[in-house]
LOVEX-424989 format. One record per residue (C-alpha): residue number from 1; x, y, z. Coordinates in Angstrom, 2 decimals. Example, Ala and Ser with C-alpha at 12.3 -4.5 7.8 and 13.67 -1.06 7.14 Angstrom:
BEGIN
n->1, c1->12.30, c2->-4.50, c3->7.80
n->2, c1->13.67, c2->-1.06, c3->7.14
This chain:
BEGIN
n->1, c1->-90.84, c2->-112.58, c3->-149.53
n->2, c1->-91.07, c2->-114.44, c3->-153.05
n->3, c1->-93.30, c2->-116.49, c3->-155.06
n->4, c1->-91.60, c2->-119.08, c3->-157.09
n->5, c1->-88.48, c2->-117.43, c3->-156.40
n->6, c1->-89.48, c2->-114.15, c3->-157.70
n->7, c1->-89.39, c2->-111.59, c3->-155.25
n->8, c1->-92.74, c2->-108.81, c3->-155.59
n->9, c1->-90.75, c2->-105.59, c3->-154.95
n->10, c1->-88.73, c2->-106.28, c3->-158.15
n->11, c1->-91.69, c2->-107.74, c3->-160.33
n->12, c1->-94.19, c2->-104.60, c3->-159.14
n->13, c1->-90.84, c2->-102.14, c3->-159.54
n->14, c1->-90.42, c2->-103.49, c3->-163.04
n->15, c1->-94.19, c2->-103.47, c3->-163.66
n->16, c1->-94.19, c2->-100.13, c3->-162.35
n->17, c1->-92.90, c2->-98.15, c3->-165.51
n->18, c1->-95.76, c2->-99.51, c3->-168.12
n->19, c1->-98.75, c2->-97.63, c3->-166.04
n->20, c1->-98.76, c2->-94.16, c3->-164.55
n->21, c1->-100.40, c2->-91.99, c3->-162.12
n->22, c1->-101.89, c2->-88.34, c3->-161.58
n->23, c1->-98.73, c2->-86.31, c3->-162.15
n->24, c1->-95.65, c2->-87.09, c3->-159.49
n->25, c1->-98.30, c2->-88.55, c3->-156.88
n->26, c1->-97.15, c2->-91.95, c3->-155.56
n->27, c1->-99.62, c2->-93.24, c3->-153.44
n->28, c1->-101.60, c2->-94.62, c3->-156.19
n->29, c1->-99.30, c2->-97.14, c3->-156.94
n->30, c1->-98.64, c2->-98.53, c3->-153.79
n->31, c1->-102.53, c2->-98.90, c3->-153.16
n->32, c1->-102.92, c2->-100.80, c3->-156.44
n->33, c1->-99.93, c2->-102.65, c3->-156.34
n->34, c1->-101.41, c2->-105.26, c3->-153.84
n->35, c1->-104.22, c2->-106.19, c3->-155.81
n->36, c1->-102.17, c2->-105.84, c3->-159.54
n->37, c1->-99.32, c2->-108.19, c3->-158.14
n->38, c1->-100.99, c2->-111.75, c3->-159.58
n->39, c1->-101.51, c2->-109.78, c3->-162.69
n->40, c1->-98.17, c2->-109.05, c3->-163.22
n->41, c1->-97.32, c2->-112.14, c3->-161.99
n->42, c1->-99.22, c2->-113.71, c3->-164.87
n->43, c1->-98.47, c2->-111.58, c3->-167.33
n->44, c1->-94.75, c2->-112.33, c3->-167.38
n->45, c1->-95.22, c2->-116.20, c3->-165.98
n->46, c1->-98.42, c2->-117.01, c3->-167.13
n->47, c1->-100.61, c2->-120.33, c3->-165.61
n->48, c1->-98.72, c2->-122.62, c3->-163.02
n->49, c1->-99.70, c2->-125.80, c3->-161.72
n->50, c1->-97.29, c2->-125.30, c3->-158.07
n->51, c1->-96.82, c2->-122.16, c3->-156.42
n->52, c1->-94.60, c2->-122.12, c3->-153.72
n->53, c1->-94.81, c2->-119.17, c3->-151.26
n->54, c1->-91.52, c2->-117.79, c3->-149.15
n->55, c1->-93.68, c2->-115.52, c3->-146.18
n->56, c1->-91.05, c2->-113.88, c3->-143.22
n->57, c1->-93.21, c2->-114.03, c3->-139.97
n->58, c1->-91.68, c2->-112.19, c3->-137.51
n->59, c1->-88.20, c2->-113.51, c3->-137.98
n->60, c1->-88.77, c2->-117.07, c3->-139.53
n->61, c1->-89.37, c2->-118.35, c3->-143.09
n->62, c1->-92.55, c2->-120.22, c3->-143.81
n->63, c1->-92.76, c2->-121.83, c3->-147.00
n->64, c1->-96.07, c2->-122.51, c3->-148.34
n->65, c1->-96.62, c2->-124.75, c3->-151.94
n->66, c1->-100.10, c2->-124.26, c3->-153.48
n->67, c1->-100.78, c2->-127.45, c3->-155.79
n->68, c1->-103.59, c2->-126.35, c3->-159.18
n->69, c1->-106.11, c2->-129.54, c3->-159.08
n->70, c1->-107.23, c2->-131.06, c3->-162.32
n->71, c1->-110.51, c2->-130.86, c3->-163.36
n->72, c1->-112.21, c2->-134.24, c3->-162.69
n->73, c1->-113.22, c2->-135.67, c3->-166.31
n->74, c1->-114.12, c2->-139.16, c3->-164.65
n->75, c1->-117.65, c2->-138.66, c3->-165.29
n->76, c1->-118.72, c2->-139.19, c3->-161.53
n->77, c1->-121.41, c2->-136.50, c3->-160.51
n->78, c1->-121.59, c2->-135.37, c3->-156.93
n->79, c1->-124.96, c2->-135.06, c3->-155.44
n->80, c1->-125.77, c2->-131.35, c3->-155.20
n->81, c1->-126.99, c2->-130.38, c3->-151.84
n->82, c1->-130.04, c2->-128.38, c3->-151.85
n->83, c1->-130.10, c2->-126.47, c3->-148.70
n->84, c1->-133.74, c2->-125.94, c3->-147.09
n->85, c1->-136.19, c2->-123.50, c3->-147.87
n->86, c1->-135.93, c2->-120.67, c3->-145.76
n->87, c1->-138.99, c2->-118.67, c3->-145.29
n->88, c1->-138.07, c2->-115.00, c3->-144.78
n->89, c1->-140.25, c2->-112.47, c3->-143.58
n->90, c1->-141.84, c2->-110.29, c3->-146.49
n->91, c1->-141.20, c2->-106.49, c3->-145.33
n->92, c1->-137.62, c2->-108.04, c3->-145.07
n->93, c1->-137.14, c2->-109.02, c3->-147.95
n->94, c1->-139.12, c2->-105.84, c3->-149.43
n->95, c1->-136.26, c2->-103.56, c3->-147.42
n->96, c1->-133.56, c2->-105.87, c3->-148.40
n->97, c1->-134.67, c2->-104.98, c3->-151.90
n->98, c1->-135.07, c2->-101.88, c3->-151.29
n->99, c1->-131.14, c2->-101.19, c3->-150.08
n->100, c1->-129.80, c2->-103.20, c3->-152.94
n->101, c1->-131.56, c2->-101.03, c3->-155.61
n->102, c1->-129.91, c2->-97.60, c3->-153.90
n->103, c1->-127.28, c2->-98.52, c3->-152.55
n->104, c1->-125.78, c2->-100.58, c3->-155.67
n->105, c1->-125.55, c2->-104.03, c3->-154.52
n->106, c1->-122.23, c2->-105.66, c3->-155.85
n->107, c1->-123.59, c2->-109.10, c3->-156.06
n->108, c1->-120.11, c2->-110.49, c3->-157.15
n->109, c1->-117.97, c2->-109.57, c3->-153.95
n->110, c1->-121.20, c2->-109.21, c3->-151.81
n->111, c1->-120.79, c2->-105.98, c3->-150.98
n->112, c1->-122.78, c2->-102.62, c3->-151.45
n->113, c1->-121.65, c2->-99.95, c3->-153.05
n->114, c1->-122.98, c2->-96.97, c3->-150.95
n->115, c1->-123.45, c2->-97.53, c3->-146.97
n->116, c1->-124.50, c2->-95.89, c3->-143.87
n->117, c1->-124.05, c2->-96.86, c3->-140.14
n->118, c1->-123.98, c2->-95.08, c3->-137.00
n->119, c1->-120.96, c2->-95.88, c3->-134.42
n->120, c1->-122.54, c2->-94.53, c3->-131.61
n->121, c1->-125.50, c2->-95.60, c3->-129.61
n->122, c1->-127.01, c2->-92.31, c3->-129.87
n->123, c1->-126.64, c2->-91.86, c3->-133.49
n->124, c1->-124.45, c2->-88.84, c3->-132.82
n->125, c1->-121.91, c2->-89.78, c3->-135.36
n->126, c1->-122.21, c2->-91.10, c3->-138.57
n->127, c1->-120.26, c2->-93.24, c3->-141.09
n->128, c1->-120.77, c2->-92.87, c3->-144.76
n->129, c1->-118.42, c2->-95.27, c3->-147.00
n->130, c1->-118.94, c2->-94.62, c3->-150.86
n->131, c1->-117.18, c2->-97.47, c3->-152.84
n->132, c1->-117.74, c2->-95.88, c3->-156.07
n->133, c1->-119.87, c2->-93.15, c3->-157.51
n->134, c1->-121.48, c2->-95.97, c3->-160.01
n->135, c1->-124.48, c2->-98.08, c3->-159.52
n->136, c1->-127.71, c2->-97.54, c3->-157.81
n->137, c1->-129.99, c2->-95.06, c3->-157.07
n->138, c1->-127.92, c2->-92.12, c3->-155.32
n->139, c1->-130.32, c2->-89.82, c3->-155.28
n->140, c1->-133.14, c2->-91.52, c3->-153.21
n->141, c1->-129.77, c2->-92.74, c3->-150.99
n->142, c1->-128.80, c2->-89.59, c3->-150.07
n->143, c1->-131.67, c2->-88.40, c3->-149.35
n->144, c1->-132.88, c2->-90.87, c3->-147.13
n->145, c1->-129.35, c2->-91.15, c3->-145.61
n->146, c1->-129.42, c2->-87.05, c3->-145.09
n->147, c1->-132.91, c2->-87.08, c3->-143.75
n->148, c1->-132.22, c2->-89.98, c3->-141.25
n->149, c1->-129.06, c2->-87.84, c3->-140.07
n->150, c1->-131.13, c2->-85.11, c3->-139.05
n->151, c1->-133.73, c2->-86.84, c3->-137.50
n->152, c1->-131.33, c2->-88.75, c3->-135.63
n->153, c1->-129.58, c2->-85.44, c3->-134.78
n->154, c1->-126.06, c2->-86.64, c3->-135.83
n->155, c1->-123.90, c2->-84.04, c3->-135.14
n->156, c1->-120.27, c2->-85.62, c3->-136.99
n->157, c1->-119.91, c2->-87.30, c3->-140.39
n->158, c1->-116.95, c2->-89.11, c3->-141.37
n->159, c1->-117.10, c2->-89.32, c3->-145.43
n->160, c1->-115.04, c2->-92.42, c3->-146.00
n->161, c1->-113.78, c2->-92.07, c3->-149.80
n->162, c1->-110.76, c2->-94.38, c3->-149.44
n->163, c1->-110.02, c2->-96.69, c3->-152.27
n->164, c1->-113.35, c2->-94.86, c3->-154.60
n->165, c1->-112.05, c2->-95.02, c3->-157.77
n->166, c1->-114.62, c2->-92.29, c3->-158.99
n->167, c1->-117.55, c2->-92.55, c3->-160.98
n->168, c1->-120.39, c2->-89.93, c3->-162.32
n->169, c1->-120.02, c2->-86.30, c3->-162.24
n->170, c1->-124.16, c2->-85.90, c3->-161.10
n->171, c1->-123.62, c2->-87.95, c3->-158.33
n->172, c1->-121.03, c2->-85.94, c3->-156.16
n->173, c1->-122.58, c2->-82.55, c3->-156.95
n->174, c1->-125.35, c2->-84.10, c3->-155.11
n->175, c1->-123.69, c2->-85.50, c3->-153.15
n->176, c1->-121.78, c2->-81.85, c3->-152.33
n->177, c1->-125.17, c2->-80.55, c3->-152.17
n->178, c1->-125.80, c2->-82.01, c3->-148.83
n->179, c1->-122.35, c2->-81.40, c3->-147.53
n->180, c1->-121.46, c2->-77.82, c3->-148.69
n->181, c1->-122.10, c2->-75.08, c3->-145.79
n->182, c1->-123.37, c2->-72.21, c3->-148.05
n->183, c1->-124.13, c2->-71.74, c3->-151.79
n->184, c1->-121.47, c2->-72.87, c3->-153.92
n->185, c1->-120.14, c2->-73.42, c3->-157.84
n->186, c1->-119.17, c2->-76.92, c3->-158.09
n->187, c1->-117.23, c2->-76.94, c3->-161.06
n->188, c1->-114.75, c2->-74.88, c3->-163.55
n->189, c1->-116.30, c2->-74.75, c3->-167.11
n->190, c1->-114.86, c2->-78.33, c3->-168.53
n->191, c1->-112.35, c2->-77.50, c3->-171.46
n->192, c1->-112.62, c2->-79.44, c3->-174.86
n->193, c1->-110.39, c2->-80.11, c3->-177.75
n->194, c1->-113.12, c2->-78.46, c3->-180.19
n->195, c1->-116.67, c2->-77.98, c3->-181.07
n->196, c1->-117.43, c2->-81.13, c3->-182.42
n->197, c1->-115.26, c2->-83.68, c3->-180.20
n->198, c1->-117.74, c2->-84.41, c3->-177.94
n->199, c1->-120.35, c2->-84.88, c3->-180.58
n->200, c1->-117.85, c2->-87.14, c3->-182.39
n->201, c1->-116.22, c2->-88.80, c3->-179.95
n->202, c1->-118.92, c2->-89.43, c3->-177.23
n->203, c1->-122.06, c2->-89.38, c3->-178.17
n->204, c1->-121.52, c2->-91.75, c3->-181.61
n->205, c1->-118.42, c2->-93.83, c3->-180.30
n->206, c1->-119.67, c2->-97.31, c3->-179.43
n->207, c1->-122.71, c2->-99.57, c3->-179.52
n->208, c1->-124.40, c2->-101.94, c3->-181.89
n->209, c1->-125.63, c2->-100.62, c3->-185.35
n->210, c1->-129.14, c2->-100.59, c3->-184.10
n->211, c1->-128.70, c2->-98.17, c3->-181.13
n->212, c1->-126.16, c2->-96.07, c3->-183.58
n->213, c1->-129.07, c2->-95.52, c3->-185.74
n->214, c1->-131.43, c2->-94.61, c3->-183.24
n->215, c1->-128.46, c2->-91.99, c3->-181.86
n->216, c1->-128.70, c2->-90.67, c3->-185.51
n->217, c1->-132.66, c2->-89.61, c3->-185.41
n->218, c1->-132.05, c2->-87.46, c3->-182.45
n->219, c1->-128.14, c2->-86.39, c3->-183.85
n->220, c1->-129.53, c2->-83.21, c3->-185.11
n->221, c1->-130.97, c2->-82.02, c3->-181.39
n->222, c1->-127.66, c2->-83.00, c3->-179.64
n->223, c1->-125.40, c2->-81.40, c3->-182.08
n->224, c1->-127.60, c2->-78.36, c3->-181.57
n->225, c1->-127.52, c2->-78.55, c3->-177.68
n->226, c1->-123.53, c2->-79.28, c3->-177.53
n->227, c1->-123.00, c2->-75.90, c3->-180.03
n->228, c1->-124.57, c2->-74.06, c3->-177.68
n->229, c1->-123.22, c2->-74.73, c3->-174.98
n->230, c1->-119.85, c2->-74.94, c3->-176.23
n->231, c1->-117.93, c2->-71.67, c3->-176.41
n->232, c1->-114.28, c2->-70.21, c3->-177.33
n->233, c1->-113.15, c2->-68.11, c3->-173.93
n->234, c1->-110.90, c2->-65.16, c3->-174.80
n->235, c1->-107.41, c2->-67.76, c3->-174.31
n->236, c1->-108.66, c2->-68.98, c3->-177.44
n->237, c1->-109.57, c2->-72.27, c3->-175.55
n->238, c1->-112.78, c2->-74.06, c3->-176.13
n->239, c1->-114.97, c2->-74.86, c3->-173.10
n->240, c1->-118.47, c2->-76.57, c3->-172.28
n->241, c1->-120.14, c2->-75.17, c3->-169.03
n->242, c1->-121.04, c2->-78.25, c3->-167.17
n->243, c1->-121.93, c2->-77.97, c3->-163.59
n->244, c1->-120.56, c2->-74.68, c3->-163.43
n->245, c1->-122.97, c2->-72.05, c3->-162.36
n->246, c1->-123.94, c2->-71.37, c3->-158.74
n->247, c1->-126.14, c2->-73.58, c3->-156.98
n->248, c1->-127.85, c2->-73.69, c3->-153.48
n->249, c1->-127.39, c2->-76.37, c3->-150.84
n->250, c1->-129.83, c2->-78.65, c3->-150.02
n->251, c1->-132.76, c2->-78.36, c3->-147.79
n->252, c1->-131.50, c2->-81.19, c3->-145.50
n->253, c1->-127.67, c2->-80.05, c3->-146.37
n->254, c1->-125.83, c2->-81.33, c3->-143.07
n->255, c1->-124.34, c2->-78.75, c3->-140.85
n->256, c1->-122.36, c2->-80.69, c3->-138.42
n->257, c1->-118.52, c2->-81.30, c3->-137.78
n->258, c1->-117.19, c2->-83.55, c3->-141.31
n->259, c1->-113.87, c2->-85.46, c3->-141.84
n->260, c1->-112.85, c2->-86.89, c3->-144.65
n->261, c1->-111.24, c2->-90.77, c3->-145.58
n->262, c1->-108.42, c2->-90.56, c3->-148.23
n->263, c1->-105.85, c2->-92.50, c3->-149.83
n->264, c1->-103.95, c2->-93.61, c3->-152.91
n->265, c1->-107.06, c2->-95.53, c3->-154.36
n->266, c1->-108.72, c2->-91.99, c3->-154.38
n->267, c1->-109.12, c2->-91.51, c3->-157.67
n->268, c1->-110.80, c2->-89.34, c3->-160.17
n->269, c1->-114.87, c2->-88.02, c3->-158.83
n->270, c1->-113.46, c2->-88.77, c3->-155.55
n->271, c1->-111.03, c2->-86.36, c3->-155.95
n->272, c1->-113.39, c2->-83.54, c3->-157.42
n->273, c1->-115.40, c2->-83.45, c3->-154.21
n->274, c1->-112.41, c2->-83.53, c3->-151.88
n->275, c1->-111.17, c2->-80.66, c3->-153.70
n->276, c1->-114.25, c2->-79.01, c3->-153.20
n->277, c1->-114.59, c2->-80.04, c3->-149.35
n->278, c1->-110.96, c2->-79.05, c3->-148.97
n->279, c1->-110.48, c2->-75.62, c3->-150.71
n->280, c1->-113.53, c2->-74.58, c3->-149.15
n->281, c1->-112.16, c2->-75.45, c3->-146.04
n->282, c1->-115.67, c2->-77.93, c3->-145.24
n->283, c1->-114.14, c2->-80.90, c3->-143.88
n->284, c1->-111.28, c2->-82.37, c3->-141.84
n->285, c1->-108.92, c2->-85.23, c3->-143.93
n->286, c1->-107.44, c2->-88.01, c3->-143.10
n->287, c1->-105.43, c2->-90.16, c3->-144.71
n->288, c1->-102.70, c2->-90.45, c3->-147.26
n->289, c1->-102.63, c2->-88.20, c3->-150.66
n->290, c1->-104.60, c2->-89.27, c3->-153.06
n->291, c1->-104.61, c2->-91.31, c3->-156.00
n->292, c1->-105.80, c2->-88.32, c3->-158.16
n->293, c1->-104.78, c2->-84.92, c3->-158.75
n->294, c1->-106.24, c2->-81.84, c3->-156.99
n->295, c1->-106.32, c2->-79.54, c3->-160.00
n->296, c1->-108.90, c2->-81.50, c3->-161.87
n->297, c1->-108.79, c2->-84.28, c3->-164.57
n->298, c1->-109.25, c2->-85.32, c3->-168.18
n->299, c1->-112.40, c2->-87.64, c3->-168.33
n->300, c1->-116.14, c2->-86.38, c3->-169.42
n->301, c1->-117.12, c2->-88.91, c3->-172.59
n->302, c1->-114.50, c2->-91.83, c3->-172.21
n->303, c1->-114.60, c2->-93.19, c3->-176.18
n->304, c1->-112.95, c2->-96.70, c3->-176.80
n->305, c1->-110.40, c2->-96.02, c3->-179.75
n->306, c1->-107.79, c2->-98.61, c3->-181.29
n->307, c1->-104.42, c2->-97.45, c3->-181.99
n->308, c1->-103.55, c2->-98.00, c3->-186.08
n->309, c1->-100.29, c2->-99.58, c3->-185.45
n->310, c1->-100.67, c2->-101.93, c3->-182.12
n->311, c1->-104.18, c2->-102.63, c3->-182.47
n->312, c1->-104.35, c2->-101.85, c3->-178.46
n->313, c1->-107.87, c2->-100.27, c3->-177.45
n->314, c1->-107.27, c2->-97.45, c3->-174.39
n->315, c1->-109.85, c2->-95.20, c3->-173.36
n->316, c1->-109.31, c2->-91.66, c3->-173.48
n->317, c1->-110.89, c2->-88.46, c3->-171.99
n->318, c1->-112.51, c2->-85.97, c3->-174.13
n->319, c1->-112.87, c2->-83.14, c3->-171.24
n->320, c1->-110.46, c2->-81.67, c3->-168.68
n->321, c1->-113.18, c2->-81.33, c3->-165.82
n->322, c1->-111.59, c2->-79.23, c3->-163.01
n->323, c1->-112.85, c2->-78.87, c3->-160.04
n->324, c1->-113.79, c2->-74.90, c3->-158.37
n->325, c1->-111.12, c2->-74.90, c3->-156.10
n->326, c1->-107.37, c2->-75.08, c3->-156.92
n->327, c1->-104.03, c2->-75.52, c3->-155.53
n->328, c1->-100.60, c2->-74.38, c3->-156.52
n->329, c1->-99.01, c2->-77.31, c3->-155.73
n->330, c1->-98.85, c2->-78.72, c3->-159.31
n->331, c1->-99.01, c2->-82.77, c3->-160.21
n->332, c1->-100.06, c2->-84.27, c3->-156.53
n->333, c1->-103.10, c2->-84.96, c3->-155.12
n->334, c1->-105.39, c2->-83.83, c3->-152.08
n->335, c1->-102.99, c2->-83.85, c3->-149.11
n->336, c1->-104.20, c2->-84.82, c3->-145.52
n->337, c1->-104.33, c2->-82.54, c3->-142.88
n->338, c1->-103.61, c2->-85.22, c3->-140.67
n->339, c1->-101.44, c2->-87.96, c3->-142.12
n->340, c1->-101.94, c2->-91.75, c3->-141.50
n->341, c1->-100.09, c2->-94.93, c3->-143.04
n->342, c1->-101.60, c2->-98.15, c3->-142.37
n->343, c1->-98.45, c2->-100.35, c3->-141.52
n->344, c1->-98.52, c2->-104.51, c3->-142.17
n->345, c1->-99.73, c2->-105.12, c3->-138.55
n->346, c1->-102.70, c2->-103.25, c3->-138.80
n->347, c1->-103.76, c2->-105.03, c3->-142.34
n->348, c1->-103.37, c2->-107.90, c3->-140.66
n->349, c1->-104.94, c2->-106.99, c3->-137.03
n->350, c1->-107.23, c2->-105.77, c3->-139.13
n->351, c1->-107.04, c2->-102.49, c3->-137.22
n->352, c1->-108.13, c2->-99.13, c3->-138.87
n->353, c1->-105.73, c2->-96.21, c3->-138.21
n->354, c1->-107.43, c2->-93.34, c3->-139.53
n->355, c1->-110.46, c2->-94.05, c3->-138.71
n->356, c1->-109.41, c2->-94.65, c3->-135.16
n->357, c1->-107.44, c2->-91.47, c3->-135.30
n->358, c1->-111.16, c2->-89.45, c3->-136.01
n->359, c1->-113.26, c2->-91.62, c3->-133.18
n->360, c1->-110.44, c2->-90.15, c3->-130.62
n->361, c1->-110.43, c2->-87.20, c3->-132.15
n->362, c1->-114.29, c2->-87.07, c3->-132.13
n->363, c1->-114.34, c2->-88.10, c3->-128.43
n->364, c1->-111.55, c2->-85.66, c3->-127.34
n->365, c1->-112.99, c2->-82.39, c3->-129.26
n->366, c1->-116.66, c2->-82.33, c3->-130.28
n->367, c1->-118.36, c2->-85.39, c3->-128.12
n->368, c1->-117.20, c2->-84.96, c3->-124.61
n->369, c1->-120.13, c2->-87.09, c3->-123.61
n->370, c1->-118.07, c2->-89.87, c3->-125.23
n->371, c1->-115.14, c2->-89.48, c3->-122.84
n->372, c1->-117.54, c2->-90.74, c3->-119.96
């Protein structure tokens, strides 16, 4: 209920107007706001040495102070224990390696960016969670992901893309490869500001000296390349074709029932495939809206530049990358086509809605051997 006596819904509400999302989507927010609340809090308190918590359980007040311990400058060292050598087995180790170098091992938070698991005993449905579309080896993941799916003759797929903040174009073409039922174009032609912005903007913007001059023996080849490929349409617009010509699906492509994990933290690549997957009418969603907008969005290069005036650095797109498939519904997101809110009990059950919502859906629809 507060912190220090300041109550979140009014420091998040106030914090609220100095960031914004995809167009008049608002489930962004309220997934980020959770995680951005110390920030704020610091940002307009800064460094405390008590913290005194106000929670409402149920219908009493628990008050709970947090005390910030001083670094001990005694000079006393504690004996560091040094736990005992464990000896682990060498092919597991060698596939422990393995999954961290494709899957994107987050050694930080201890999680992996990509993973795979199958709920069932028989393998007939599938779980796919994609953190990000960063880090790792994607290719060799989906492949061997894909090729384990079929061999295991998993018949359902639930994509979970909740919370992905987005990530590299390549990646979830790929990754659309494997999911798209027939031949597809992936991607509008990306629209630029002009000729040379992406010459100017991304490929010399950044880095130390020494890799700027080593961009400068190959400038002449990229400049080529990028006025190529960069044409005026008759709208007088300037575009770049970038993933947009038609492609086939992949060999291993998976042809079984798909849903689809969304919410607020949905952002950006994450939204480009859903787009895909939804205005081809591929997959099943669940969720909330998401973070990003359906139509597309500006990203591409993503130069550093400093404002002349307030010195602040901001990152800002150089392409609008849309995705094939639109919507008229202007400034939201990808909708669900079967809505789900996670309420405070389940976060703290630490019960899974949606996901439930599928597995009964699953069991009622296209597994009835699960109903027995």
């Amino acid at each position: 209920m507060a912190v220090n006596g300041i109550k979140p819904y009014d420091l998040i509400n106030e914090h609220n107007h100095y960031y914004s999302s995809d167009g008049y989507n608002k489930t962004f927010k309220t997934a980020k706001n959770g995680g951005r609340f110390s920030n704020f809090f610091f940002h307009d308190y800064g460094y405390k040495d008590t913290i005194q918590y106000d929670f409402k359980i149920n219908d009493s007040i628990k008050l709970v102070t947090i005390l910030r311990h001083n670094k001990d400058t005694s000079g006393t060292k504690t004996k560091k224990i040094v736990p005992e050598k464990i000896v682990v087995d060498r092919l597991i180790a060698k596939a422990n390696k393995h999954r961290k170098r494709i899957s994107g091992y987050n050694k930080s938070e201890n999680i992996y960016n990509r993973n795979l698991r199958f709920i069932q005993k028989d393998s007939s449905v599938a779980v796919m969670k994609i953190n990000s579309f960063r880090s790792g080896n994607y290719t060799t993941f989906y492949k061997e992901s894909f090729t384990k799916m079929q061999q295991y003759k998993t018949n359902t797929l639930i994509l979970d893309l909740r919370n992905n903040g987005g990530g590299e174009l390549s990646e979830i073409e790929k990754l659309y490869s494997y999911l798209s039922d027939s031949s597809y174009v992936f991607l509008d032609k990306s629209e630029v500001v002009s000729r040379s912005s992406l010459f100017r903007a991304g490929y010399f913007n950044g880095g130390a000296i020494a890799k700027k001059a080593i961009k400068a023996v190959f400038a002449p080849l990229v400049y080529g390349y990028l006025l190529l490929s960069v044409h005026k349409n008759e709208n007088g617009k300037i575009y770049i074709a970038n993933q947009s010509k038609l492609r086939r699906t992949n060999k291993k492509a998976f042809k079984g029932k798909l849903y689809v994990l969304i919410n607020g933290g949905s952002f950006s690549a994450s939204c480009i495939i859903s787009s895909n997957l939804k205005g081809s009418k591929r997959a099943t969603f669940v969720g909330e809206e998401t973070g990003g907008a359906f139509n597309g969005t500006v990203a591409g290069f993503m130069p550093l530049k400093k404002l002349p005036n307030s010195k602040i650095q901001i990152r800002i797109g150089t392409m609008l990358i849309a995705p094939h498939f639109k919507t008229d519904i202007e400034g939201h997101g990808i909708y669900p086509d079967v809505a789900i809110q996670p309420t405070l009990e389940d976060a703290i059950n630490g019960n899974d809605p949606a996901l439930n919502w599928v597995l009964e859906d699953i069991k009622s629809k296209y597994n009835p051997i699960l109903n027995k």
